[in-house]
N, C-alpha and C positions, 0 to 999 in steps of 0.2 A: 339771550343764551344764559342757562344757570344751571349749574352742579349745586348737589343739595347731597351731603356725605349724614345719612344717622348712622349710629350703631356705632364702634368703638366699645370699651371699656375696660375692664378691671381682670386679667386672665392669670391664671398657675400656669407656670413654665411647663411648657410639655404641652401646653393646651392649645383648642383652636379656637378664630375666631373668624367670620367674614363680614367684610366692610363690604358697602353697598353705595353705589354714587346715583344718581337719579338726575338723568338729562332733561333739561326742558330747551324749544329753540332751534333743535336740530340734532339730527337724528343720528344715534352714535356709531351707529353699524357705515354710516359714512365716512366715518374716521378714526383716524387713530385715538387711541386712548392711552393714557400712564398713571400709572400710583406712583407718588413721589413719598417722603417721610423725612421727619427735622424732628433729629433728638435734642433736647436742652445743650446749649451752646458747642454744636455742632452744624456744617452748611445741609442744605435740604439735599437729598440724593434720589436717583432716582432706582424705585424699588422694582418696577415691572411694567411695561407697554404688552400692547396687542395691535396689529395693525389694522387700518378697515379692510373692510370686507373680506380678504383671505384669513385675517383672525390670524397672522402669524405675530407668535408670542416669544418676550426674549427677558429676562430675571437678572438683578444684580448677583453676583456669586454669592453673595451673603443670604441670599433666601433660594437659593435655585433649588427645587427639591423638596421647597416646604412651601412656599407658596405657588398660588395658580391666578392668574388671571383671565376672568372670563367678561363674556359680554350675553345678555337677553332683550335679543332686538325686540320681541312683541313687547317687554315694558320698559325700553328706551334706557336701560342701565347695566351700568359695566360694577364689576366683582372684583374681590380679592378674598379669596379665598387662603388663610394663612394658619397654618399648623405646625405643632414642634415647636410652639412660642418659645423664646429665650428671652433673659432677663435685655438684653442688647435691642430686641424690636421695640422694647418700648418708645413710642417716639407720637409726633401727632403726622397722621396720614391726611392725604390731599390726593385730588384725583384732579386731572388735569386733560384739557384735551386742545394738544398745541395748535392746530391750525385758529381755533380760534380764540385763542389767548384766555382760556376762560378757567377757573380756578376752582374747586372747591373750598370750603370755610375752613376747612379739615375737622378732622375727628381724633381724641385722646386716646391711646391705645398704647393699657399699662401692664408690663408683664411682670408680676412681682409675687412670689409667695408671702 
């Protein structure tokens, strides 16, 4: 089982960006999925799940409105779509998908003008 998160980077506040996880091992539309996020010495929180197969979706209040989380069963990866960056999302993002204890590396995602 392995998440593999590219993408991240460098965005202007107001801007968008989507993070992209890539499942291998087992298939994600099987299960639930979650974007977690750990700003410099702060605990990792968690940003947004999707459930399996109904795909019911639920966002911490701090992004509810600006982010989206989606899933693309034909290529086995789940999304975060996130817009309206603020200087506060800066953080490193991790996808995670709890049944099977499996983690992403994460990805740096810097909101700074």
């Amino acid at each position: 089982v392995q998440l593999v998160e590219p993408g991240g980077g460098l965005v202007q506040p107001g801007g968008s960006l989507r993070l992209s996880c890539a499942a291998s091992g087992f298939t994600v539309s099987s299960y639930g999925m979650r974007w977690y996020r750990q700003a410099p010495g702060k605990e990792r929180e968690l940003v947004a799940g999707i459930s399996s197969y109904g795909g019911v979706r639920n966002y911490a209040e701090s992004v509810e409105g600006r982010f989206t989380i989606s899933r693309d069963n034909a290529r086995n990866t789940v999304y975060l779509q996130m817009n309206s960056l603020k200087l506060e999302d800066t953080a490193v993002y991790y996808c995670n998908a709890p049944l099977s204890g499996s983690w992403g590396q994460g990805t740096q995602v810097t909101v700074s003008s």
